[in-house]
C-alpha positions in Angstrom: -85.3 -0.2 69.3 -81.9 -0.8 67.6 -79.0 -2.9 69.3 -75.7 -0.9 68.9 -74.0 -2.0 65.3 -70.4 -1.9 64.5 -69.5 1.8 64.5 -70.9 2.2 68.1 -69.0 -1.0 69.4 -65.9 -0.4 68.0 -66.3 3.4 69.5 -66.4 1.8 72.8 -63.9 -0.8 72.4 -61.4 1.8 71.4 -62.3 4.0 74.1 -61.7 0.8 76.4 -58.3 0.5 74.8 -57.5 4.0 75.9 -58.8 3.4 79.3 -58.5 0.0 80.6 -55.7 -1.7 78.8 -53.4 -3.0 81.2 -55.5 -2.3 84.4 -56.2 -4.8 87.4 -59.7 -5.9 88.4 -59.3 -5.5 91.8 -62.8 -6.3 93.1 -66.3 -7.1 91.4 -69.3 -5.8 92.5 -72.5 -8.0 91.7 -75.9 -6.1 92.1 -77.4 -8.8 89.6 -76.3 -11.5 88.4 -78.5 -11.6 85.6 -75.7 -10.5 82.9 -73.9 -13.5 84.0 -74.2 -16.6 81.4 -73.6 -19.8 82.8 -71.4 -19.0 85.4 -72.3 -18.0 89.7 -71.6 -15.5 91.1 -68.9 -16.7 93.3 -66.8 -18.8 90.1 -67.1 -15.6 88.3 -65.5 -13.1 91.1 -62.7 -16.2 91.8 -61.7 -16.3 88.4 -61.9 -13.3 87.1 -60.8 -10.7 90.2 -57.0 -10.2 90.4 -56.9 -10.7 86.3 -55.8 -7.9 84.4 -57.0 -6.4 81.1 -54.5 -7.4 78.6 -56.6 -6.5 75.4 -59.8 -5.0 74.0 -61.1 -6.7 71.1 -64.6 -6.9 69.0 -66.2 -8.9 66.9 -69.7 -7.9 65.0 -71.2 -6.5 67.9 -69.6 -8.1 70.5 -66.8 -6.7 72.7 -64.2 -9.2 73.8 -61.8 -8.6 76.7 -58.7 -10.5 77.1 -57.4 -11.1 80.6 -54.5 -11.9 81.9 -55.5 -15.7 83.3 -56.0 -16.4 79.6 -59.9 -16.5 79.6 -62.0 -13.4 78.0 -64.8 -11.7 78.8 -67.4 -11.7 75.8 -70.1 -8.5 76.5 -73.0 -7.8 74.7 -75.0 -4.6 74.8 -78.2 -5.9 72.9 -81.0 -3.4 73.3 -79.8 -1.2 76.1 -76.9 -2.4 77.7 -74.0 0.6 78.6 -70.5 0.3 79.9 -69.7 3.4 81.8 -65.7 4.2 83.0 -66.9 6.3 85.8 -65.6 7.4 89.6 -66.4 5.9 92.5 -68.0 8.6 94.1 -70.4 9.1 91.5 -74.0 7.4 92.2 -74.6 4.1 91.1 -77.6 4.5 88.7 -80.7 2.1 88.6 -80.1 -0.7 86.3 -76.6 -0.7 87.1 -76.0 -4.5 87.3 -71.7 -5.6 87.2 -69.5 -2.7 88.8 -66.1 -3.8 87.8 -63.1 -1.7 90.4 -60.4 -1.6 88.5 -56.7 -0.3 89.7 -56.1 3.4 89.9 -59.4 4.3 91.4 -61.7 3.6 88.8 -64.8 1.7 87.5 -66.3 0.1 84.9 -70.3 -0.6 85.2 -72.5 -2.2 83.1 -75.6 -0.8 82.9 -79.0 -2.5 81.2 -82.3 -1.2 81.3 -84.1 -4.1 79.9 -81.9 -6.6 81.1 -80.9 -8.4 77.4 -77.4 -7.9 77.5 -74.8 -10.5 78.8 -71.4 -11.3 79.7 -70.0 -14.3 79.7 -66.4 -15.8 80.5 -64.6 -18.3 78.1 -61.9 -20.3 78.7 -61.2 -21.8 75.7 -60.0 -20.8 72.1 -62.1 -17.6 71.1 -62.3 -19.1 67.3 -64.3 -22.1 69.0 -66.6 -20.2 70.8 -70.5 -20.2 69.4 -71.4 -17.1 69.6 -68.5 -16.2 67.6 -67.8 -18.9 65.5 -71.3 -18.6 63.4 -70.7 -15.0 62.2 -69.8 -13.9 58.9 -66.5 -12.1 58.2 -66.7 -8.4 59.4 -68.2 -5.7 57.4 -65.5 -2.7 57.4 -62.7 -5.7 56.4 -64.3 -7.0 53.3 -62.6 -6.1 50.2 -64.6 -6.1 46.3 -63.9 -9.6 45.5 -64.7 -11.1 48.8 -67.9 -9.0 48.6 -69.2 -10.2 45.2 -68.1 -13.9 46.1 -70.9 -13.2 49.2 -73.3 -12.0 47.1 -72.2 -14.7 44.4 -73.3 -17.3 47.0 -77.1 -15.8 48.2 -79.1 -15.1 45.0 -82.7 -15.2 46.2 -83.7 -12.8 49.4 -84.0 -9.5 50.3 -80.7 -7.0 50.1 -81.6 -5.0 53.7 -82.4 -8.3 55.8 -79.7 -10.0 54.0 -76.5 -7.0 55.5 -78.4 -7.0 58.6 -77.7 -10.8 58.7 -75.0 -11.3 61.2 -74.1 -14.9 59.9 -73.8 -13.4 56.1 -71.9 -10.2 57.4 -71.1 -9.0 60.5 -71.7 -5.3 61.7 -74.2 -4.4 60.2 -77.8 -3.4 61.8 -81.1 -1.2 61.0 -79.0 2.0 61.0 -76.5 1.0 59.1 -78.1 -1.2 56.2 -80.5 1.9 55.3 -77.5 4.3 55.0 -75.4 1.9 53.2 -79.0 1.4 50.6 -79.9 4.8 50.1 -75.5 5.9 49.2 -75.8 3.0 47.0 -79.7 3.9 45.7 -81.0 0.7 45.8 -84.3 0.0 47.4 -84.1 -2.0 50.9 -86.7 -4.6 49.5 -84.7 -5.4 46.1 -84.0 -9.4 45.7 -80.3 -10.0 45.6 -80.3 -11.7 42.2 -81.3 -8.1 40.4 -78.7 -6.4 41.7 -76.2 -5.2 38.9 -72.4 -5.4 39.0 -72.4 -1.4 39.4 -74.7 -1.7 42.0 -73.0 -4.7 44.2 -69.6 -1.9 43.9 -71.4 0.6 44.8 -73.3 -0.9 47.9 -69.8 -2.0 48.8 -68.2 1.3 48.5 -71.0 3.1 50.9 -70.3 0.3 53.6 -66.2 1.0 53.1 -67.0 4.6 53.2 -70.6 4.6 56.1 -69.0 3.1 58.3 -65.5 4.5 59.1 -67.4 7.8 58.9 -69.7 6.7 61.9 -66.8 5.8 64.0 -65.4 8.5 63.9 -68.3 10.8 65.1 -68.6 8.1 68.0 -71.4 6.2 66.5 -75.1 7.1 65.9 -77.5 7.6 69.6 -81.2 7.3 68.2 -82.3 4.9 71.0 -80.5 4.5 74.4 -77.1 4.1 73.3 -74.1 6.4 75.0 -70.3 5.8 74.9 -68.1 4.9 77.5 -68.3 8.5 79.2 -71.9 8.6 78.7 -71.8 10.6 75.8 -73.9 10.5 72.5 -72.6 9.4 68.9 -73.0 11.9 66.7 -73.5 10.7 63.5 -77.2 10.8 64.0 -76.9 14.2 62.1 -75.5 12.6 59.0 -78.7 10.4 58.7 -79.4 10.4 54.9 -82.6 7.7 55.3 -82.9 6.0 58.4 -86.0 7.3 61.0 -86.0 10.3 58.5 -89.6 9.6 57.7 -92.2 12.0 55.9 -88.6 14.3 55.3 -87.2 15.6 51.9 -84.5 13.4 50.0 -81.6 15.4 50.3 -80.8 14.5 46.6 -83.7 14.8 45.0 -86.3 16.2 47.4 -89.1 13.6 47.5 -90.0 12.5 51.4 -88.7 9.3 52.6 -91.2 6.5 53.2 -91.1 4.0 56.2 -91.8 0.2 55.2 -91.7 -3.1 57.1 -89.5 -5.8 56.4 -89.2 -8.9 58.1 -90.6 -7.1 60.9 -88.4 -4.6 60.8 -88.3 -0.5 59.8 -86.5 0.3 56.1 -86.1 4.0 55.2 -85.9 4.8 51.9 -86.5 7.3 49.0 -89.0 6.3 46.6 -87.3 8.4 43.8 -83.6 7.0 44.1 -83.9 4.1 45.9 -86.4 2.6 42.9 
């Protein structure tokens, strides 16, 4: 299973923008409390209800909401975790954990099937905070230069674990790394130090070019992920290696194999990823 990466996060942070910005969180409904990181129950609901949404932010694959009170909610999806803008009169689902009733009639629920995603509330500066402060600079903002000076620094390791490292680069998952490997036709297991200047602009090129694309077709749905309306990305259907296994290259034809790198699923083509 694949956590949502950066095109699907930022699909539902925008979407939040659209829908949330500026509302008041009138009431919070806790089914389990679970999702809540150090913090009961009660301290949550007292600081946080009343508040409103001032901003929608992310960072790698965390969404970041600003309130009003000056604290933020940090939410992560992990494996299975949904936010759903929904009606009040619509059932709540199993799993449903955090039911957020915002002004205007509204909801916002957070759904999670396996129970690995969180959200926590900070109080102090978001630069400070852990689980933000150890992450690498974001994926879709890195120009050439910064890019090779990356690269420059790591010249021993593996090119797909190393963009799927969120400390080395931030955004960028399973889904993502193999589409970026196969544009750039360089094979997922290839040490960093072989990699040729052409190669390093080309592997940044498909990550300037990947994933904008994703984003705009709402993100890629291969496990459990679904948008705010509870709708699947679509870029699923642009797939040029990942979980396309045992199918023909669609540049040269030969079927793409399935390997395991640090415990984790690379797709590639033999022929042009060599």
């Amino acid at each position: 299973m694949n956590l949502p990466e950066m095109p699907e996060v930022e699909t539902i942070k925008l979407q939040l923008r659209e829908k949330v910005k500026g509302k008041r969180i009138e009431r919070i409904q806790v089914i389990l409390d679970k999702p809540l990181k150090g913090i009961t129950v009660e301290e949550f609901k007292d600081r946080v209800e009343g508040s409103s949404i001032k901003e929608i932010r992310r960072r790698a694959k965390i969404l970041i909401i600003e309130l009003s009170t000056g604290e933020s909610l940090l939410i992560h999806l992990k494996l299975t975790g949904r936010l759903l803008y929904l009606k009040p009169d619509e059932p709540i689902e199993k799993h449903t954990h955090l039911i957020f009733h915002l002004s205007g009639g509204r909801q916002l629920r957070f759904w999670d099937l396996r129970q690995f995603g969180y959200v926590k509330l900070i109080s102090g500066e978001l630069a400070e905070e852990p689980k933000l402060k150890e992450l690498g600079p974001e994926a879709i903002g890195l120009n050439l230069d910064e890019f090779r000076r990356l690269l420059a620094g790591k010249r021993s390791g593996k090119i797909k674990p190393l963009l799927m490292n969120q400390n080395f680069i931030a955004g960028i998952g399973n889904i993502y790394s193999d589409e970026v490997l196969f544009y750039a036709g360089i094979h997922p297991a290839r040490n960093v130090a072989t990699l040729t200047v052409k190669e390093v602009v080309k592997l940044h090129e498909g990550i300037k070019k990947i994933l904008p694309a994703a984003v705009r077709y709402g993100g890629s749905s291969v496990d459990d992920y679904v948008d705010l309306y509870g709708e699947q990305g679509n870029y699923v259907m642009y797939h040029r290696a990942y979980r396309r296994t045992g199918e023909p290259c669609e540049r040269c034809g030969v079927a793409i194999k399935r390997i395991k790198l640090g415990g984790r699923s690379a797709h590639f083509c033999p022929r042009c990823q060599v």
